[in-house]
Each structure stands twice: as C-alpha cells, then as structure tokens.
FISELO-994626 format. One record per residue (C-alpha): residue in one letter; x negated, y negated, z; residue number from 0. Coordinates in pm, 1 decimal, padded with zeros to 6 digits. Example, Ala and Ser with C-alpha at 12.3 -4.5 7.8 and 13.67 -1.06 7.14 Angstrom:
% FISELO-994626
<site aa="A" c1="-01230.0" c2="00450.0" c3="00780.0" i="0"/>
<site aa="S" c1="-01367.0" c2="00106.0" c3="00714.0" i="1"/>
% end
This chain:
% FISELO-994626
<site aa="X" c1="02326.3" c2="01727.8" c3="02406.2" i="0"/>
<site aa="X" c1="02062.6" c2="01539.5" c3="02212.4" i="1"/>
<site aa="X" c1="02175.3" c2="01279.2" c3="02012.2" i="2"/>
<site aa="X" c1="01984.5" c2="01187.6" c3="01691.4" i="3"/>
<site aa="X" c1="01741.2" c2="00903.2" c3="01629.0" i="4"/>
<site aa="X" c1="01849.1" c2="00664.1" c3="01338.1" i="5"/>
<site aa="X" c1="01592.6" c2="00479.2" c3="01241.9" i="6"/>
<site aa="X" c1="01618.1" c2="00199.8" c3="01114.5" i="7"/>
<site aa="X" c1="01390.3" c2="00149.1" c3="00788.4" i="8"/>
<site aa="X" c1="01268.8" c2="00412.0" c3="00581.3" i="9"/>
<site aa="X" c1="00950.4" c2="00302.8" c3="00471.6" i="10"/>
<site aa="X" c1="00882.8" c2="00419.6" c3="00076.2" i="11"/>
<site aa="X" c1="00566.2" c2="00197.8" c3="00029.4" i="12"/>
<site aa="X" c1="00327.5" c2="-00088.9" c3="00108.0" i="13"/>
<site aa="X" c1="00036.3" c2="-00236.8" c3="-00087.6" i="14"/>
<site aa="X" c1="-00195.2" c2="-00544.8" c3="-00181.0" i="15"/>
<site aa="X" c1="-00293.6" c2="-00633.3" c3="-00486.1" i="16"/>
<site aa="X" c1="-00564.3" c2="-00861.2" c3="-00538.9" i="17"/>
<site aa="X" c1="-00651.1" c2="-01143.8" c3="-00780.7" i="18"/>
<site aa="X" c1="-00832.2" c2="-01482.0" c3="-00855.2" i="19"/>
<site aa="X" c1="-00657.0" c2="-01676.0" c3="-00633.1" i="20"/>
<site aa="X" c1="-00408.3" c2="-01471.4" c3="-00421.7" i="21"/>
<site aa="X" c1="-00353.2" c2="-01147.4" c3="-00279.6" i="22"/>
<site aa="X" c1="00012.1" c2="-01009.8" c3="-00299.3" i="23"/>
<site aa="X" c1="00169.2" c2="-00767.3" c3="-00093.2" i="24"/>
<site aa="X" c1="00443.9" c2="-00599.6" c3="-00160.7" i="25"/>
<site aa="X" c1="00641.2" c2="-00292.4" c3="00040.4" i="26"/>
<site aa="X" c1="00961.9" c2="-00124.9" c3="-00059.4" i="27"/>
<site aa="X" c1="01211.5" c2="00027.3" c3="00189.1" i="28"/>
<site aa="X" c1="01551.6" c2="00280.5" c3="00194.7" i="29"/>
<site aa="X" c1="01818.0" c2="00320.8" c3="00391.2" i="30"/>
<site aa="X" c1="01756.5" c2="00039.0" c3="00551.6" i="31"/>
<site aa="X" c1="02022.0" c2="00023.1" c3="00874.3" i="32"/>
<site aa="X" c1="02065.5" c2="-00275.6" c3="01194.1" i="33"/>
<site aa="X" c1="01715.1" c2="-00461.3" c3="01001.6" i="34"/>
<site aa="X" c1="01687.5" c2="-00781.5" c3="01106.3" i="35"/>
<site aa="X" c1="01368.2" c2="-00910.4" c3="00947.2" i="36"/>
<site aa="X" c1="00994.3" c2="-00794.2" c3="00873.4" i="37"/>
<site aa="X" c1="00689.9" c2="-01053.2" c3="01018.8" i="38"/>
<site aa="X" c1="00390.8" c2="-01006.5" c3="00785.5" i="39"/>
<site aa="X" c1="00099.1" c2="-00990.3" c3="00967.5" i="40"/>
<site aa="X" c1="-00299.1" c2="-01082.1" c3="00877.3" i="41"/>
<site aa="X" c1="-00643.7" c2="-00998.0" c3="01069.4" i="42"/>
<site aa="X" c1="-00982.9" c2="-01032.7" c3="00945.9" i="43"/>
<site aa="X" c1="-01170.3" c2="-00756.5" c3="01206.6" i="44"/>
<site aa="X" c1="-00873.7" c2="-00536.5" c3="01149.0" i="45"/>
<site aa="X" c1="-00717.9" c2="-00564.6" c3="01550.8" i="46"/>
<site aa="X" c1="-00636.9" c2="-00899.2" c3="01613.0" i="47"/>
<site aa="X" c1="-00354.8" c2="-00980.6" c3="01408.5" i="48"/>
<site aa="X" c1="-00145.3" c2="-01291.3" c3="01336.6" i="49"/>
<site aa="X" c1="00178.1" c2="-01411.1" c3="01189.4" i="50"/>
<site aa="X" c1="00195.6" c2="-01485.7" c3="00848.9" i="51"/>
<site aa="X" c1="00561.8" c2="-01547.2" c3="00736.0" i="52"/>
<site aa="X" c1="00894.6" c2="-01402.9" c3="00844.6" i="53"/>
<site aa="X" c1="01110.1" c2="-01225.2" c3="00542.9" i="54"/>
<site aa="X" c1="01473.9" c2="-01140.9" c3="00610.1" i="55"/>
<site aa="X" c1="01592.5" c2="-00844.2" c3="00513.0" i="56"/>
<site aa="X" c1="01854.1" c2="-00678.8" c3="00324.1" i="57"/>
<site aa="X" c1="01964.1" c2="-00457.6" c3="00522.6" i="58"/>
<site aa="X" c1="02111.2" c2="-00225.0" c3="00244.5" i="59"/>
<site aa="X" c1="02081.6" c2="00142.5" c3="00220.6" i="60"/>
<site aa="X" c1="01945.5" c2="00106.0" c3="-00141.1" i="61"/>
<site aa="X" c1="01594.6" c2="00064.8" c3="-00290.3" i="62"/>
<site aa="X" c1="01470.0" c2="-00233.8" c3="-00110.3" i="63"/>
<site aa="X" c1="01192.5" c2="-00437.7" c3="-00259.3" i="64"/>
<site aa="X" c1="00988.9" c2="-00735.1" c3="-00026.8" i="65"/>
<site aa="X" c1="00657.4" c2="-00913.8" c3="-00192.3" i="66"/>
<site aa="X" c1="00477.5" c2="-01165.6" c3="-00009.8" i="67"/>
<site aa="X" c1="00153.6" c2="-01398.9" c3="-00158.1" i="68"/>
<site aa="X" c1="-00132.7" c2="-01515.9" c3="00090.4" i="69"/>
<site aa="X" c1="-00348.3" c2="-01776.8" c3="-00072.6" i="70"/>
<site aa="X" c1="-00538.5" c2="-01852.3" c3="00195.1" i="71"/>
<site aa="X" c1="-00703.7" c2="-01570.1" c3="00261.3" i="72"/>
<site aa="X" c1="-01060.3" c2="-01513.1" c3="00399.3" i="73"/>
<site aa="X" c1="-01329.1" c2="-01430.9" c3="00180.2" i="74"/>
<site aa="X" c1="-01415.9" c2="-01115.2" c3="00388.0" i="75"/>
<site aa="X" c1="-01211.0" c2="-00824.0" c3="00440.2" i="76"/>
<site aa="X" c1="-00853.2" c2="-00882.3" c3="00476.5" i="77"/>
<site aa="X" c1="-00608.3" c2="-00674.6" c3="00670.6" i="78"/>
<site aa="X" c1="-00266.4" c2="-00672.8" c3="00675.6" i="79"/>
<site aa="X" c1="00068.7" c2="-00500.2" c3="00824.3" i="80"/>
<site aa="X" c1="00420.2" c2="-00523.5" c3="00849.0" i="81"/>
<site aa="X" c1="00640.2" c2="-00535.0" c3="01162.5" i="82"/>
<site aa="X" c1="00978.1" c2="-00455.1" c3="01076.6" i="83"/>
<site aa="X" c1="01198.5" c2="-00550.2" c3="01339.6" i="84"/>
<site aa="X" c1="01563.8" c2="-00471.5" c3="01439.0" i="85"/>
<site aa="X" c1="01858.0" c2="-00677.4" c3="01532.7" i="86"/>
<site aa="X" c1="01822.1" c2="-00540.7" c3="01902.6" i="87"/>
<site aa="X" c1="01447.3" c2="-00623.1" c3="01953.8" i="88"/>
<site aa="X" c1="01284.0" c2="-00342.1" c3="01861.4" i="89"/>
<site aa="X" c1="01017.7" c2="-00339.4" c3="01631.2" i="90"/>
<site aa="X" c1="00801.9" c2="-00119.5" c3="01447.4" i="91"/>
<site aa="X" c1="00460.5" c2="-00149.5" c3="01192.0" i="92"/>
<site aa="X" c1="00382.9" c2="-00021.3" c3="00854.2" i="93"/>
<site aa="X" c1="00034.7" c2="00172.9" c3="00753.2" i="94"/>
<site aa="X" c1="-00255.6" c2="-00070.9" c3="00757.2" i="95"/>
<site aa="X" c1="-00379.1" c2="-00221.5" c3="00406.8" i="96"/>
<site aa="X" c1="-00711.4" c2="-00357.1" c3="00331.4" i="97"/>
<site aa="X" c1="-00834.3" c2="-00583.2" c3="00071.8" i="98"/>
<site aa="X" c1="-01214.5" c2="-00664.9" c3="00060.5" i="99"/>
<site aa="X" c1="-01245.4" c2="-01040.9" c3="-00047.5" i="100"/>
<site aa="X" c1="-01640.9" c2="-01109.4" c3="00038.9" i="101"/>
<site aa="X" c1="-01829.0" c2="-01374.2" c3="-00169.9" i="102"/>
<site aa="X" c1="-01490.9" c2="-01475.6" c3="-00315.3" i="103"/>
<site aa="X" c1="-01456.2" c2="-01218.8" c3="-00565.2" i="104"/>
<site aa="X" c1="-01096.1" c2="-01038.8" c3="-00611.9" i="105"/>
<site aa="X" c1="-01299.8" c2="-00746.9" c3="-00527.5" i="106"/>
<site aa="X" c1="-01019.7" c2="-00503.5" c3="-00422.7" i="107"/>
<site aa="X" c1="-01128.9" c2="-00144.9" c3="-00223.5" i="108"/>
<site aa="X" c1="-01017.8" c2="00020.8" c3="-00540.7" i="109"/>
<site aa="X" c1="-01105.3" c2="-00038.5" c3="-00916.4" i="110"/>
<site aa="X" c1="-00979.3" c2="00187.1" c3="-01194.2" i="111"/>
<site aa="X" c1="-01063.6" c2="00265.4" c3="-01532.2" i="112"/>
<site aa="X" c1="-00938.1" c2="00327.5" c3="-01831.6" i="113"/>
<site aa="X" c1="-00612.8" c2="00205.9" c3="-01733.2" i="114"/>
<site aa="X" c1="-00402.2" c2="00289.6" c3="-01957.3" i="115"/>
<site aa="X" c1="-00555.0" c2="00646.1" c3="-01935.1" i="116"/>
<site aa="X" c1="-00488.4" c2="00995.7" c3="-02093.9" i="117"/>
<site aa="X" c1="-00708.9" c2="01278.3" c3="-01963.7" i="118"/>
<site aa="X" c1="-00910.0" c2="01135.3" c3="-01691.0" i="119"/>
<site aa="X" c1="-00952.6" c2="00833.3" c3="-01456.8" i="120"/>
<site aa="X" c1="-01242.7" c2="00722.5" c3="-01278.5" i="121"/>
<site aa="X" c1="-01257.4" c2="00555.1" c3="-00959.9" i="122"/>
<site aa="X" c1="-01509.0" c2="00354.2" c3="-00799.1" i="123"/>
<site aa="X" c1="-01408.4" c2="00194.2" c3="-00432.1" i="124"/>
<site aa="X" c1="-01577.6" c2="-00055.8" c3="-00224.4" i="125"/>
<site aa="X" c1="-01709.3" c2="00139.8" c3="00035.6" i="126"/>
<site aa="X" c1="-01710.5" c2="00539.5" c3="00139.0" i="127"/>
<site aa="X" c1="-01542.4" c2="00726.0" c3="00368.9" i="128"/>
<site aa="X" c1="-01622.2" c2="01060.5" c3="00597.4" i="129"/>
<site aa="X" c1="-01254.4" c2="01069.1" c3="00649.2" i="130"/>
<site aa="X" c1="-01012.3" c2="01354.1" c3="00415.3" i="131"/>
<site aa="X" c1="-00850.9" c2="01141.1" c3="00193.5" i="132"/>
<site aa="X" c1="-00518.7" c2="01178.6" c3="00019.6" i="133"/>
<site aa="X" c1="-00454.1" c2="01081.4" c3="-00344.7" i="134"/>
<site aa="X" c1="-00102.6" c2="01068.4" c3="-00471.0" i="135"/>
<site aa="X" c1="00011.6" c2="00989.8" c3="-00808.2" i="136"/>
<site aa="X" c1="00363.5" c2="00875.1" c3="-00781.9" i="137"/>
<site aa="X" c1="00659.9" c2="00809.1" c3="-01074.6" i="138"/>
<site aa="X" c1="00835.3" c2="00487.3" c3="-01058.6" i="139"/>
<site aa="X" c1="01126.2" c2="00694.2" c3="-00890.2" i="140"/>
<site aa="X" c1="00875.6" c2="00719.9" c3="-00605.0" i="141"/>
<site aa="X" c1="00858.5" c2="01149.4" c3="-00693.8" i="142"/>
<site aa="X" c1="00448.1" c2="01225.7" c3="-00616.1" i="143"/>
<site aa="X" c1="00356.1" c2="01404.5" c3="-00932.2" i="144"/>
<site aa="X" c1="00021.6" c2="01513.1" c3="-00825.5" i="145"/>
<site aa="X" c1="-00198.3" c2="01539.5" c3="-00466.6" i="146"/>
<site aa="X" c1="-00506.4" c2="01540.7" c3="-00449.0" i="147"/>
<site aa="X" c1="-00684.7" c2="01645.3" c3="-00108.1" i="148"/>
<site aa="X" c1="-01033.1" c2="01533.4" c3="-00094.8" i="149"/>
<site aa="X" c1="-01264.1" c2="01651.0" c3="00229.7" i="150"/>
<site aa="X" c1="-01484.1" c2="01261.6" c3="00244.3" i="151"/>
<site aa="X" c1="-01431.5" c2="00942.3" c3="-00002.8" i="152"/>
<site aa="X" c1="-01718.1" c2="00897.6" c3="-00205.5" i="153"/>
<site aa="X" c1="-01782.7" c2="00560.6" c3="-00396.3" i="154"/>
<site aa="X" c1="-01714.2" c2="00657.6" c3="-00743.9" i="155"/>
<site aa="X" c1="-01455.2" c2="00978.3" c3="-00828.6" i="156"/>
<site aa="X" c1="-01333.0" c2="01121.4" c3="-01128.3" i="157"/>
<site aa="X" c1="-00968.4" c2="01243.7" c3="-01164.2" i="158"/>
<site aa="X" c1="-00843.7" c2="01517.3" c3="-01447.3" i="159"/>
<site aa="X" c1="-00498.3" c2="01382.4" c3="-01419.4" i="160"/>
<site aa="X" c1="-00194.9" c2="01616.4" c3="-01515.3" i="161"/>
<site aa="X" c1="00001.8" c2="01606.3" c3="-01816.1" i="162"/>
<site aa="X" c1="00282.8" c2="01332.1" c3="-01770.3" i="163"/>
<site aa="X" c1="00563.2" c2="01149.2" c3="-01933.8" i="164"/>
<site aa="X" c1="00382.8" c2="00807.8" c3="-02056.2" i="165"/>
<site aa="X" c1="00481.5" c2="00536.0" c3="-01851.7" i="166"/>
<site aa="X" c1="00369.6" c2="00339.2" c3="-01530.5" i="167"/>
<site aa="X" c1="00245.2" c2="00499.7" c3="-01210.4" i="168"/>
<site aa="X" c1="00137.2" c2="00450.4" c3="-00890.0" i="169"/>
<site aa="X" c1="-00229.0" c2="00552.1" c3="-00770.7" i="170"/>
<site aa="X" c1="-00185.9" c2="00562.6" c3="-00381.2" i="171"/>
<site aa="X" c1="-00514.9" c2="00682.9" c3="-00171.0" i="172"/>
<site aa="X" c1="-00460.2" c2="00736.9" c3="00147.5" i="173"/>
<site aa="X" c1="-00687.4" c2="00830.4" c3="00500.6" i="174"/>
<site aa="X" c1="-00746.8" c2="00689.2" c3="00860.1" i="175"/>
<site aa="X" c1="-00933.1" c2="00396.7" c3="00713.3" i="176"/>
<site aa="X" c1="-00705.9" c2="00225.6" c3="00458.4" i="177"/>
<site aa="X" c1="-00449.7" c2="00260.2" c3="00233.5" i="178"/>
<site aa="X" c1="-00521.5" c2="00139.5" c3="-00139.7" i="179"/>
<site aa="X" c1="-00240.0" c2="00144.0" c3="-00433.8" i="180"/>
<site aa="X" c1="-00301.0" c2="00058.6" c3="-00783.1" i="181"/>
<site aa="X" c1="-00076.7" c2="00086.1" c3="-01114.8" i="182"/>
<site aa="X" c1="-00214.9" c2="00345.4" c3="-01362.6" i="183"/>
<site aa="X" c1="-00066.1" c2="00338.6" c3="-01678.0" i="184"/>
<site aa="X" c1="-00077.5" c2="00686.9" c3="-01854.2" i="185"/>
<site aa="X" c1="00009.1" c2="00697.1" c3="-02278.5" i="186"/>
% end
C-alpha cells in the first residue's frame, strides 16, 4: 500500500520587482507543514548560484507571505530562486526569476502600460522568446481570472483584458525562460 507524499510547502507565488535602488522579492506559500527555513539564492549567468540570506519560516497552514530586498545587485541580469528546506534536510527550489539590471537602469523583463487599465494593456519585455508562454491574470485571492496561451514571446504584446471587478491584480507570464509578475490595476 502506497502511502501519500505530504509535501511540505505549497508554493502560491514568487516574484521580483525592480526599482532605483533595490530589487525585492517576494513569494507566498500554503499549507506550509515540517518548514524549517527558505535560503534565497542569487546568480548572475543563471547556474551558479549563491546564498543570499536565510528566512525562517512560519510554518502555518495559512497564507504565508516572505519578501526579501537585494541592494547589491549586479547591473546585468539577475537571477534568483528559493530553496525551501525542511526540518529533516530535505530541500526543494522555487521557479527561476529574472530581473535584467544592465547599465544600471531598473529595467525589469516586463514593463506595462496603462496601469491602471480598462480595455487593454500593452506589454513590451526586455527580450523575446521562441518558447509558448503563459499569461495569467490572477485576483488577490490568488483565483487566475484569465490565461492566455501564446505560441513565442514577442517584444511588445497587446492584451484585450476581460471584464473584471476593479481592483489590484497580478500579471504573471510564465515559460522555460523566466517568470515575470507585475501588479495591474484595472478601474
């Protein structure tokens, strides 16, 4: 008889979010169970990766929210991911995140605009991708209120968003690459 597999963090979301002088991560977790602490973790090529800071977690099986700032970041690309590790050892990582910092500029992979938006938003990113991508629009109850499946990534997009409840969302765009997330507000 197999027994089941309880793992021990269920990963809801992880992003960076650039500006002047800092770039902020910040991941949210559920059901967290036997969590011990996450190590957040930095590269510049994208392989070799290096400690950063240990968080301790909660370890509750409510909405758990971590945020972490890294102000001394390289002015290239930046990469970063989270090992979450258990109290027996065992340790797992979160999706990769990228944030392009070249020249010193907060230049992030993702810029949006107008935000707050209505009818349509336009994208532009840093670079393009050959990869499918996935674009989510997600409520702050973490509910994905639209998908959009795109075959490559090209460098500028426009979205005819759905008719929503005004408030604060999250633009997540996901593919082998990267993961970018942004805040749209929609009125």
């Amino acid at each position: 008889m197999a027994c089941p597999v309880i793992l021990p963090v269920f990963w809801l979301s992880f992003g960076a979010f650039s500006s002047a002088n800092a770039i902020r991560l910040e991941w949210k977790t559920n059901q967290e169970q036997n969590n011990s602490h996450f190590v957040v973790e930095h590269s510049t090529n994208g392989q070799d990766f290096l400690p950063l800071a240990k968080i301790t977690a909660n370890n509750l099986p409510t909405l758990n929210t971590y945020t972490y700032t890294h102000t001394n970041f390289a002015n290239a690309y930046n990469y970063y991911r989270i090992k979450q590790v258990d109290t027996n050892g065992t340790f797992s990582y979160s999706q990769l995140v990228a944030v392009n910092r070249s020249k010193g500029q907060a230049n992030e992979l993702l810029r949006l605009f107008p935000n707050p938006a209505s009818q349509e938003l336009y994208l532009t990113f840093a670079n393009n991708s050959t990869e499918s991508t996935e674009i989510e629009l997600i409520d702050l109850l973490g509910i994905t209120q639209k998908t959009y499946l795109l075959e490559t990534l090209p460098t500028n997009l426009t979205l005819v968003l759905p008719v929503l409840s005004a408030g604060v969302y999250l633009l997540q765009i996901t593919n082998k690459d990267f993961v970018a997330k942004q805040k749209v507000v929609i009125k």
